[in-house]
Every structure is written in structure tokens, then in C-alpha cells.
N, C-alpha and C positions, 0 to 999 in steps of 0.2 A: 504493500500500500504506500501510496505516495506519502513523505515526511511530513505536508503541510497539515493532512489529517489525522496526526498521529495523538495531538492534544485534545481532537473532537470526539476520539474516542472515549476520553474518561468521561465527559458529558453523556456519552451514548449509556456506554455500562450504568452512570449513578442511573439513572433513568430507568434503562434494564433492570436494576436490583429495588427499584419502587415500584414495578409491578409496571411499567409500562412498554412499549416500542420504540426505535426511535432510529432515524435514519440519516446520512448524508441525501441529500435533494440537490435539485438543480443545474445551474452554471458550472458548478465546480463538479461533480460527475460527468456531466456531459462534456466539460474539457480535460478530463481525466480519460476518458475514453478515446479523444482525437489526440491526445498524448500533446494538448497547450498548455502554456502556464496556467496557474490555478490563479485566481481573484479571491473573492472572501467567501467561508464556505458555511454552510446553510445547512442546520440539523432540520428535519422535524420529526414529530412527535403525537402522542393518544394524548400524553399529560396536557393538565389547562396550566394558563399562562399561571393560575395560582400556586398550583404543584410546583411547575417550575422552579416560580420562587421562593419553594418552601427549601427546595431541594439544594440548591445553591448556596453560599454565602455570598456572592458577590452579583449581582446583578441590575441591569437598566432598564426601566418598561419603558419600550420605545413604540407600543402597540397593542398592550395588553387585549385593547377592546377587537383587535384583530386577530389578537391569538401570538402575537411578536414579544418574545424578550429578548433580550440581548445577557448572554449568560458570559463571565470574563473566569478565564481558567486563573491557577494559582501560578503562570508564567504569564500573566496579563493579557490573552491572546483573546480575542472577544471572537463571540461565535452569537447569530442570529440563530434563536431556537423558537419554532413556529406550530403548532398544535396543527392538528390533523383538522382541515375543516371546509365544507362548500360556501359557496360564496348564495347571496340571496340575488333578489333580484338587480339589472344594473340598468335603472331609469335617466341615469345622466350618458351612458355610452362612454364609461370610464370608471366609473368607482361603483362596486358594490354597495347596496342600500343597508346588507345586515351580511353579517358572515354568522355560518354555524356549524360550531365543535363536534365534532366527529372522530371515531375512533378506528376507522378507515383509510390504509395509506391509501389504497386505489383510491376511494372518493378523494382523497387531498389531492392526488395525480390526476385524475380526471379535469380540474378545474382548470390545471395549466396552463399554456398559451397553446406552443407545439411540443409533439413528439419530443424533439430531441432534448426538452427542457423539463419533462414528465417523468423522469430515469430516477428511482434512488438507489441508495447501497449502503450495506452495513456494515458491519462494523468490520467485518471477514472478508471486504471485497465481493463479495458477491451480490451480482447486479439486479434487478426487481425491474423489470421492464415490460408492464402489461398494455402498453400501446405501440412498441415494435420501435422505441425512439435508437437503438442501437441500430436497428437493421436502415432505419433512413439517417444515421448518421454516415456509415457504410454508404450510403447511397448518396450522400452529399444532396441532402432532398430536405427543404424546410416543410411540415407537415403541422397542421393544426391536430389538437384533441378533440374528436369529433368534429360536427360539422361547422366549415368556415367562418359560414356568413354568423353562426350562432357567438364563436369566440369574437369575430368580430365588432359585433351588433353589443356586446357586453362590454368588451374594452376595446374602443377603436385606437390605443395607440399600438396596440398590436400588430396593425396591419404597416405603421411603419417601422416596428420594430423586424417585422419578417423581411422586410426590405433593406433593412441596418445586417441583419442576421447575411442574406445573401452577401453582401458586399461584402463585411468582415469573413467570413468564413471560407468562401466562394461554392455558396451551395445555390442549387437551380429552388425554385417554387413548386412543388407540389400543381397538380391543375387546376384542383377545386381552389385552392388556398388561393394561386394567383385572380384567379374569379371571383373568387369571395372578395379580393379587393378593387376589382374594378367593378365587381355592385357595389358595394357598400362607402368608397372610398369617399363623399360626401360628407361622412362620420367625422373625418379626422379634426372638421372645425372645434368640434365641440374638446377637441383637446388642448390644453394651455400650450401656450407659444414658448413655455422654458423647455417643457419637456419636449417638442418638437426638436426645440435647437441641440437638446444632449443628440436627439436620434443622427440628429443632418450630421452634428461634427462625427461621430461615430463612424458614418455612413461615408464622409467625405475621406478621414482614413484609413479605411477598408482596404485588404489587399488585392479584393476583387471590384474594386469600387465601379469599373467601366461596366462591367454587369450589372450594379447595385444601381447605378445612374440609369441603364436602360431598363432597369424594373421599375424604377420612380416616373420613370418617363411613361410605358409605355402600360402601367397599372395607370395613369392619370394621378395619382397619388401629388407630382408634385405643384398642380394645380390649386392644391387648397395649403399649400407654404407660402408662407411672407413673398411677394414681390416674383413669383417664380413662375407664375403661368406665360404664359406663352415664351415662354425661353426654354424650351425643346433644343432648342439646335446647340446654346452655348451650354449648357448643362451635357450632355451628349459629349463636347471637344473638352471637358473636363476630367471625362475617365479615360485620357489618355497620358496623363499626368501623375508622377508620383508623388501626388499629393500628402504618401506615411512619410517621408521624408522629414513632413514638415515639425518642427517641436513646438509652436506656441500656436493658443488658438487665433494669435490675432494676425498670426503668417495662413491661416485657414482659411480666414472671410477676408483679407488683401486679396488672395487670389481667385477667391469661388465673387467677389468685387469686382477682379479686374477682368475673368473671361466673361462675366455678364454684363460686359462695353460699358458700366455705367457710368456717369457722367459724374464729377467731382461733390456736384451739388446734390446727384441722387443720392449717392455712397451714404451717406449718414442716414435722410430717412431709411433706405433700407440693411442698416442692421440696428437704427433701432426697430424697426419691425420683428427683429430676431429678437428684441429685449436683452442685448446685449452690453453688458457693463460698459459706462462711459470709458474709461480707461483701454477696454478693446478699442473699442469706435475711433479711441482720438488716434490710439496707437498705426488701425490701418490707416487712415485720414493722413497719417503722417507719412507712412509706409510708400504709398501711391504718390504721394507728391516725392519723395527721394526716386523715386523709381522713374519719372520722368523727367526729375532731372538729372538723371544719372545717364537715362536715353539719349539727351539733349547735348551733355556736354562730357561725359563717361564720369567715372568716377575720379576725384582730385580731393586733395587734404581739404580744401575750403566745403567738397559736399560732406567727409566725413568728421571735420570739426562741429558743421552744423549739426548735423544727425548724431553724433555718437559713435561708439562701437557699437552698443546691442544694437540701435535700432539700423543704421550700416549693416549691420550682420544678417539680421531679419531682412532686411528688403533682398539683399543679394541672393540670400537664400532664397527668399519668394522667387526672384526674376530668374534664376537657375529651373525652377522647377517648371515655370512659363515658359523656359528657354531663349529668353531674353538677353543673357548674359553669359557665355556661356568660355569667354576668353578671362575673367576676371577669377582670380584665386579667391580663395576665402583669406591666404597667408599675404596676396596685396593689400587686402583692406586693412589687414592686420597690422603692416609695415604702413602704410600710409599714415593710420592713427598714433602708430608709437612714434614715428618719427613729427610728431604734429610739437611746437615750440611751446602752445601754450592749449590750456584744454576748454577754459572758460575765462569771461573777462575779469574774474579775479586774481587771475593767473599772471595779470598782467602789473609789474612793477611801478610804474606810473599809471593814477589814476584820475579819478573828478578832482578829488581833493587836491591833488597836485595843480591841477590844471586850473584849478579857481586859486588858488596860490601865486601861482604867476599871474593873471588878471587882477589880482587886488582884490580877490574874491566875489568876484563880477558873475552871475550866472548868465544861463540864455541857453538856446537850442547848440547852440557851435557848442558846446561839452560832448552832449552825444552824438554830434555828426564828428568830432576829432578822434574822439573811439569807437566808433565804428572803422572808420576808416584805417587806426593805427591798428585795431584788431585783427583787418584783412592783411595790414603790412608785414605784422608779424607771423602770420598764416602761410603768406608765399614768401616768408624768407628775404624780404626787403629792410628787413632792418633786427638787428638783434635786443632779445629782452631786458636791457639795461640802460636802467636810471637816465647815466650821462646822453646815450646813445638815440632813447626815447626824446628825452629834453629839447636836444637840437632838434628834431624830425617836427615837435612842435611848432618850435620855430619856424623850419620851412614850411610848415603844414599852412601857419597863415598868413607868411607872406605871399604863398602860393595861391591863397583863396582872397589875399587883404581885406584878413580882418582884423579888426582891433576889438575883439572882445563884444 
């Protein structure tokens, strides 16, 4: 048995030894079987959320009313443990109205999205698979528990998760499953635009994303996304991009930005459409504008003074992945930045204060138009950063402009 479950086991036994069941579920079985890394692993259980925490000494209700606790071993290691239970009616097409306790792993397996997420296993490795999710794992086939349009119709973000699931995994759709979403796909409004946005980034780095992109496309699915309907075609020239490359979400939406043509002043309303933290938004915002002018005039110490190294780093990497850029090292931007004289205007030995000094302390707009300009001199290497060396440069600065303060 894999090492990660080797602590879930003493949860499993305390449980066993009060008279109950109690299993590995989920995500982490099913990528136990595909032999992927394991994510966070998920017991369940006959016992109610009370037993649970009778049974414990260390625990978090993070769901009680759902049947969720969160049980923390005596090496810290937290484990979600979930009571056997069906879910009630789902009047909103996304959240159950009541769930109820049940002492049934099937019924708890039954409720599940698909197949291949319906698997549990005990404590001995041995697998419990009464909807066949091994053999369509085998089959590299995304399959609902029962009928489609039913799981759909209860949780519609399901139907973009089976679209997340093809792309990351690179498994095909089931027939009925993919039909189930080109009925039903009209649902997916009713699901918040956060949880939509975890599915997209998911989906965008997928290792089969070009598939996952022509499931989105061609289930209509991504018709009812922020800002994305009728953008079939530039969605489409995006799964040919390796977009897993990328490491920050804000090098994600630069790019899924820049192949959807849009215009400087669209860029923002649509990812706040995505409800995208300001701090992304400003980051790609900024990202696209280095990226054109790096197009404009390539990259030189004055674009990578302006921008940084991270956000330098980021865009490059974006325009690599565009194929934009594809003669620039990551090790040039790197030598540009280090060899840069000064990093911000604080950096700079002569300042205001200097400069109202020699005026008699006279203010006016000519302070920040003298440093602006001495910040670009010391940028290209036109004058070095010292005192003496700065002083004079003033000097010629206004007789060259004739000013007197």
C-alpha cells in the first residue's frame, strides 16, 4: 500500500474496533490505481459525524450537518472522514436540500459523480468496485453513476468537472455522459463563477487540454463561461499550447487574454467576470502591456528595470509559451536585471532633497522631470551613480533645458 495511506489506517482500525466500516474513497484510490500522485485522502464511514468525534481526541467539524469531520492523526496529518450517506433532493442544480446517514458503502458510492471516482478500498488494498470504475479507468472513459442527465440535473458542476477530468487525465467521455451535457449544459448558470474559475484553471493545465478544449467547445459547455461564447475558434488555437508549463495563475489568464484578441480595455472586465482577485487582474494588465512592448522594441534593461525580474520572468515565460519569443533566454533577462546600476529611485544617491538644496529649496514640477530623466541616464549607462558625478549632470541637465528653478 502506498506510504501516504499508511496513517489513514489507524483511523480505519479505531473505527473497525467500535463496531463500524470504514474505507479509503475517492480521488486518492482512483489515482492510486492510475499509479498518480496522491492529493489529500478521504476515509469514509457507517459511524455518524458524533461517533466520530467521540472516537478521536483530536478533531474539526468542518460539516458535521453533512456527515464531514476532519479527524488529525497523533503525527498531525488530517484526514477528511465522511459517514456513509445519500444525498436528498437537489432543487438549486448544485447543493443537496438534506443528506441522509446511511450504513451502506454502495449507497454512499452510488451518489458519486463518475465511475472512476465511486472506487473505495481498505484497509488490505483490496479494491470494492460495484460500478466497474476500475475497468473505465482501464478504459480511459469518464462514466457517470447511473444515469447522466440524473447526476447532472443534481449537480451541474459536474458536467464541467467531467470536462476538467478529460483534459487533466486525457480520458474520452463516455456517450451518454457527453449527451447528458449537451442536454443539460444550460444548468451550468446556476453554478457560482468561483467554482467555475477553479474548473477553467484546472482545465487550462490539463495534459490533454486540446481535447478538454474540444469537449468544452463542442458539448456547448463553454457558452454559458464568462465572456467565452462565441470564441470557438480562439479557444480551439489554445490547446495547442503548453499551457502546464505555466506556474502562476496570473501567466494563465495573460495568455487564455491574449489568444482571445482582446482589447487592452476589455482585459479587465473580463476577468473580473472570472471574479478574479485584483492582484491577478493588475498582474496580467501589466503582463500584456510588457509583452508589447517587448514586441515593439525586444527586451533592454530600461523594459526590465520597469517590470522587475518576477514580473520580466512571467511575461517571457507567457510569450515562450505563445511562441512569441522564442530567441530570448530566461539566463538574458536574468543578466540584463543583475547587471541593471540601480533597481529603484531610491537606489539613486542624489535625490529631491539634494536637488531643492541646490535651488534654495525652491520646489516645482522640474524635481520630477530631472529624475526621471537622471533615472533613465543611469539605466543606459550614461553617467555613473555618484554624488560628485550626478551633481554636474545637474548642472548640464539645466542649462541644457534653461532652467533656473
Amino acid at each position: 500500500m502506498n506510504i501516504a495511506f499508511r496513517q489513514g489506517i489507524e483511523i480505519i482500525e479505531r473505527l473497525e474496533a467500535n463496531g463500524h466500516e470504514a474505507y479509503f474513497v475517492g480521488g486518492s484510490v482512483r489515482d492510486t490505481l492510475m499509479g498518480r500522485e496522491i492529493g489529500d485522502i478521504d476515509i469514509a464511514t457507517s459511524a455518524t459525524p458524533e461517533e466520530i468525534q467521540a472516537f478521536f481526541p483530536k478533531t474539526v467539524d468542518v460539516g458535521a450537518e453533512h456527515g464531514t469531520i476532519i479527524v488529525i492523526t497523533s503525527e498531525q496529518e488530517s484526514y477528511e472522514v465522511t459517514t456513509f450517506r445519500t444525498d436528498g433532493k437537489y432543487t438549486d442544480n448544485r447543493h443537496p436540500d438534506e443528506v441522509i446517514f446511511v450504513k451502506s458503502l454502495e449507497e454512499d458510492l452510488k451518489r458519486r459523480d463518475f465511475t472512476m471516482n465511486a472506487i473505495a478500498m481498505n484497509k488490505h488494498s483490496k479494491i470494492l468496485d460495484p460500478f466497474d470504475g476500475e475497468k473505465d479507468i482501464n478504459r480511459k472513459v469518464i462514466r457517470t453513476v447511473g444515469k447522466a442527465t440524473d447526476r447532472f440535473r443534481e449537480d451541474a458542476l459536474r458536467m464541467f468537472r467531467a470536462v476538467r477530468f478529460a483534459s487533466q487525465l486525457s480520458f474520452s467521455l463516455e456517450a451518454d455522459t457527453f449527451l447528458g451535457i449537451q442536454e443539460d449544459k444550460e444548468l451550468l448558470e446556476n453554478v457560482s463563477i468561483e467554482r467555475k474559475t477553479i474548473e477553467m484553471e484546472k482545465l487550462l493545465l490539463g495534459q490533454g487540454l486540446k481535447f478538454g478544449l474540444e469537449l468544452l467547445v463542442t458539448t456547448g459547455l463553454h457558452a454559458f463561461l464568462p465572456k467565452l461564447e462565441g470564441k470557438e475558434k480562439q479557444l480551439l488555437e489554445l490547446g495547442d499550447m503548453p499551457l502546464q508549463h505555466l506556474k502562476n495563475r496570473s501567466a494563465i489568464w495573460t495568455v487564455l487574454s491574449y489568444v482571445l484578441k482582446l482589447e487592452m480595455h476589455e482585459v479587465e472586465v473580463f476577468l473580473t467576470s472570472w471574479k478574479l482577485p485584483k492582484k491577478i487582474n493588475k498582474s496580467v494588465l501589466e503582463n500584456l502591456l510588457l509583452m508589447e512592448q517587448v514586441q515593439q522594441f525586444s527586451w533592454n534593461k530600461e523594459s526590465v528595470y520597469r517590470a522587475g525580474l518576477e514580473r520580466s520572468l512571467e511575461a517571457h515565460q507567457v510569450m515562450c509559451v505563445l511562441g512569441l519569443d522564442e530567441e530570448t533566454s530566461k539566463k538574458k533577462i536574468n543578466e540584463l536585471y543583475d547587471k541593471l546600476p540601480i533597481y529603484s529611485l531610491k537606489d539613486i544617491v542624489f535625490n529631491g532633497h539634494d536637488l531643492m538644496e541646490l535651488a534654495s529649496g525652491k520646489r516645482g514640477k522640474w524635481i520630477s522631470e530631472i529624475l526621471a530623466d537622471m533615472e533613465m541616464a543611469l539605466i543606459h549607462g550614461e553617467i555613473e551613480n555618484e554624488r560628485a558625478a550626478l551633481k554636474e549632470w545637474v548642472y548640464n541637465w539645466l542649462q541644457k533645458y534653461d532652467r533656473d528653478y
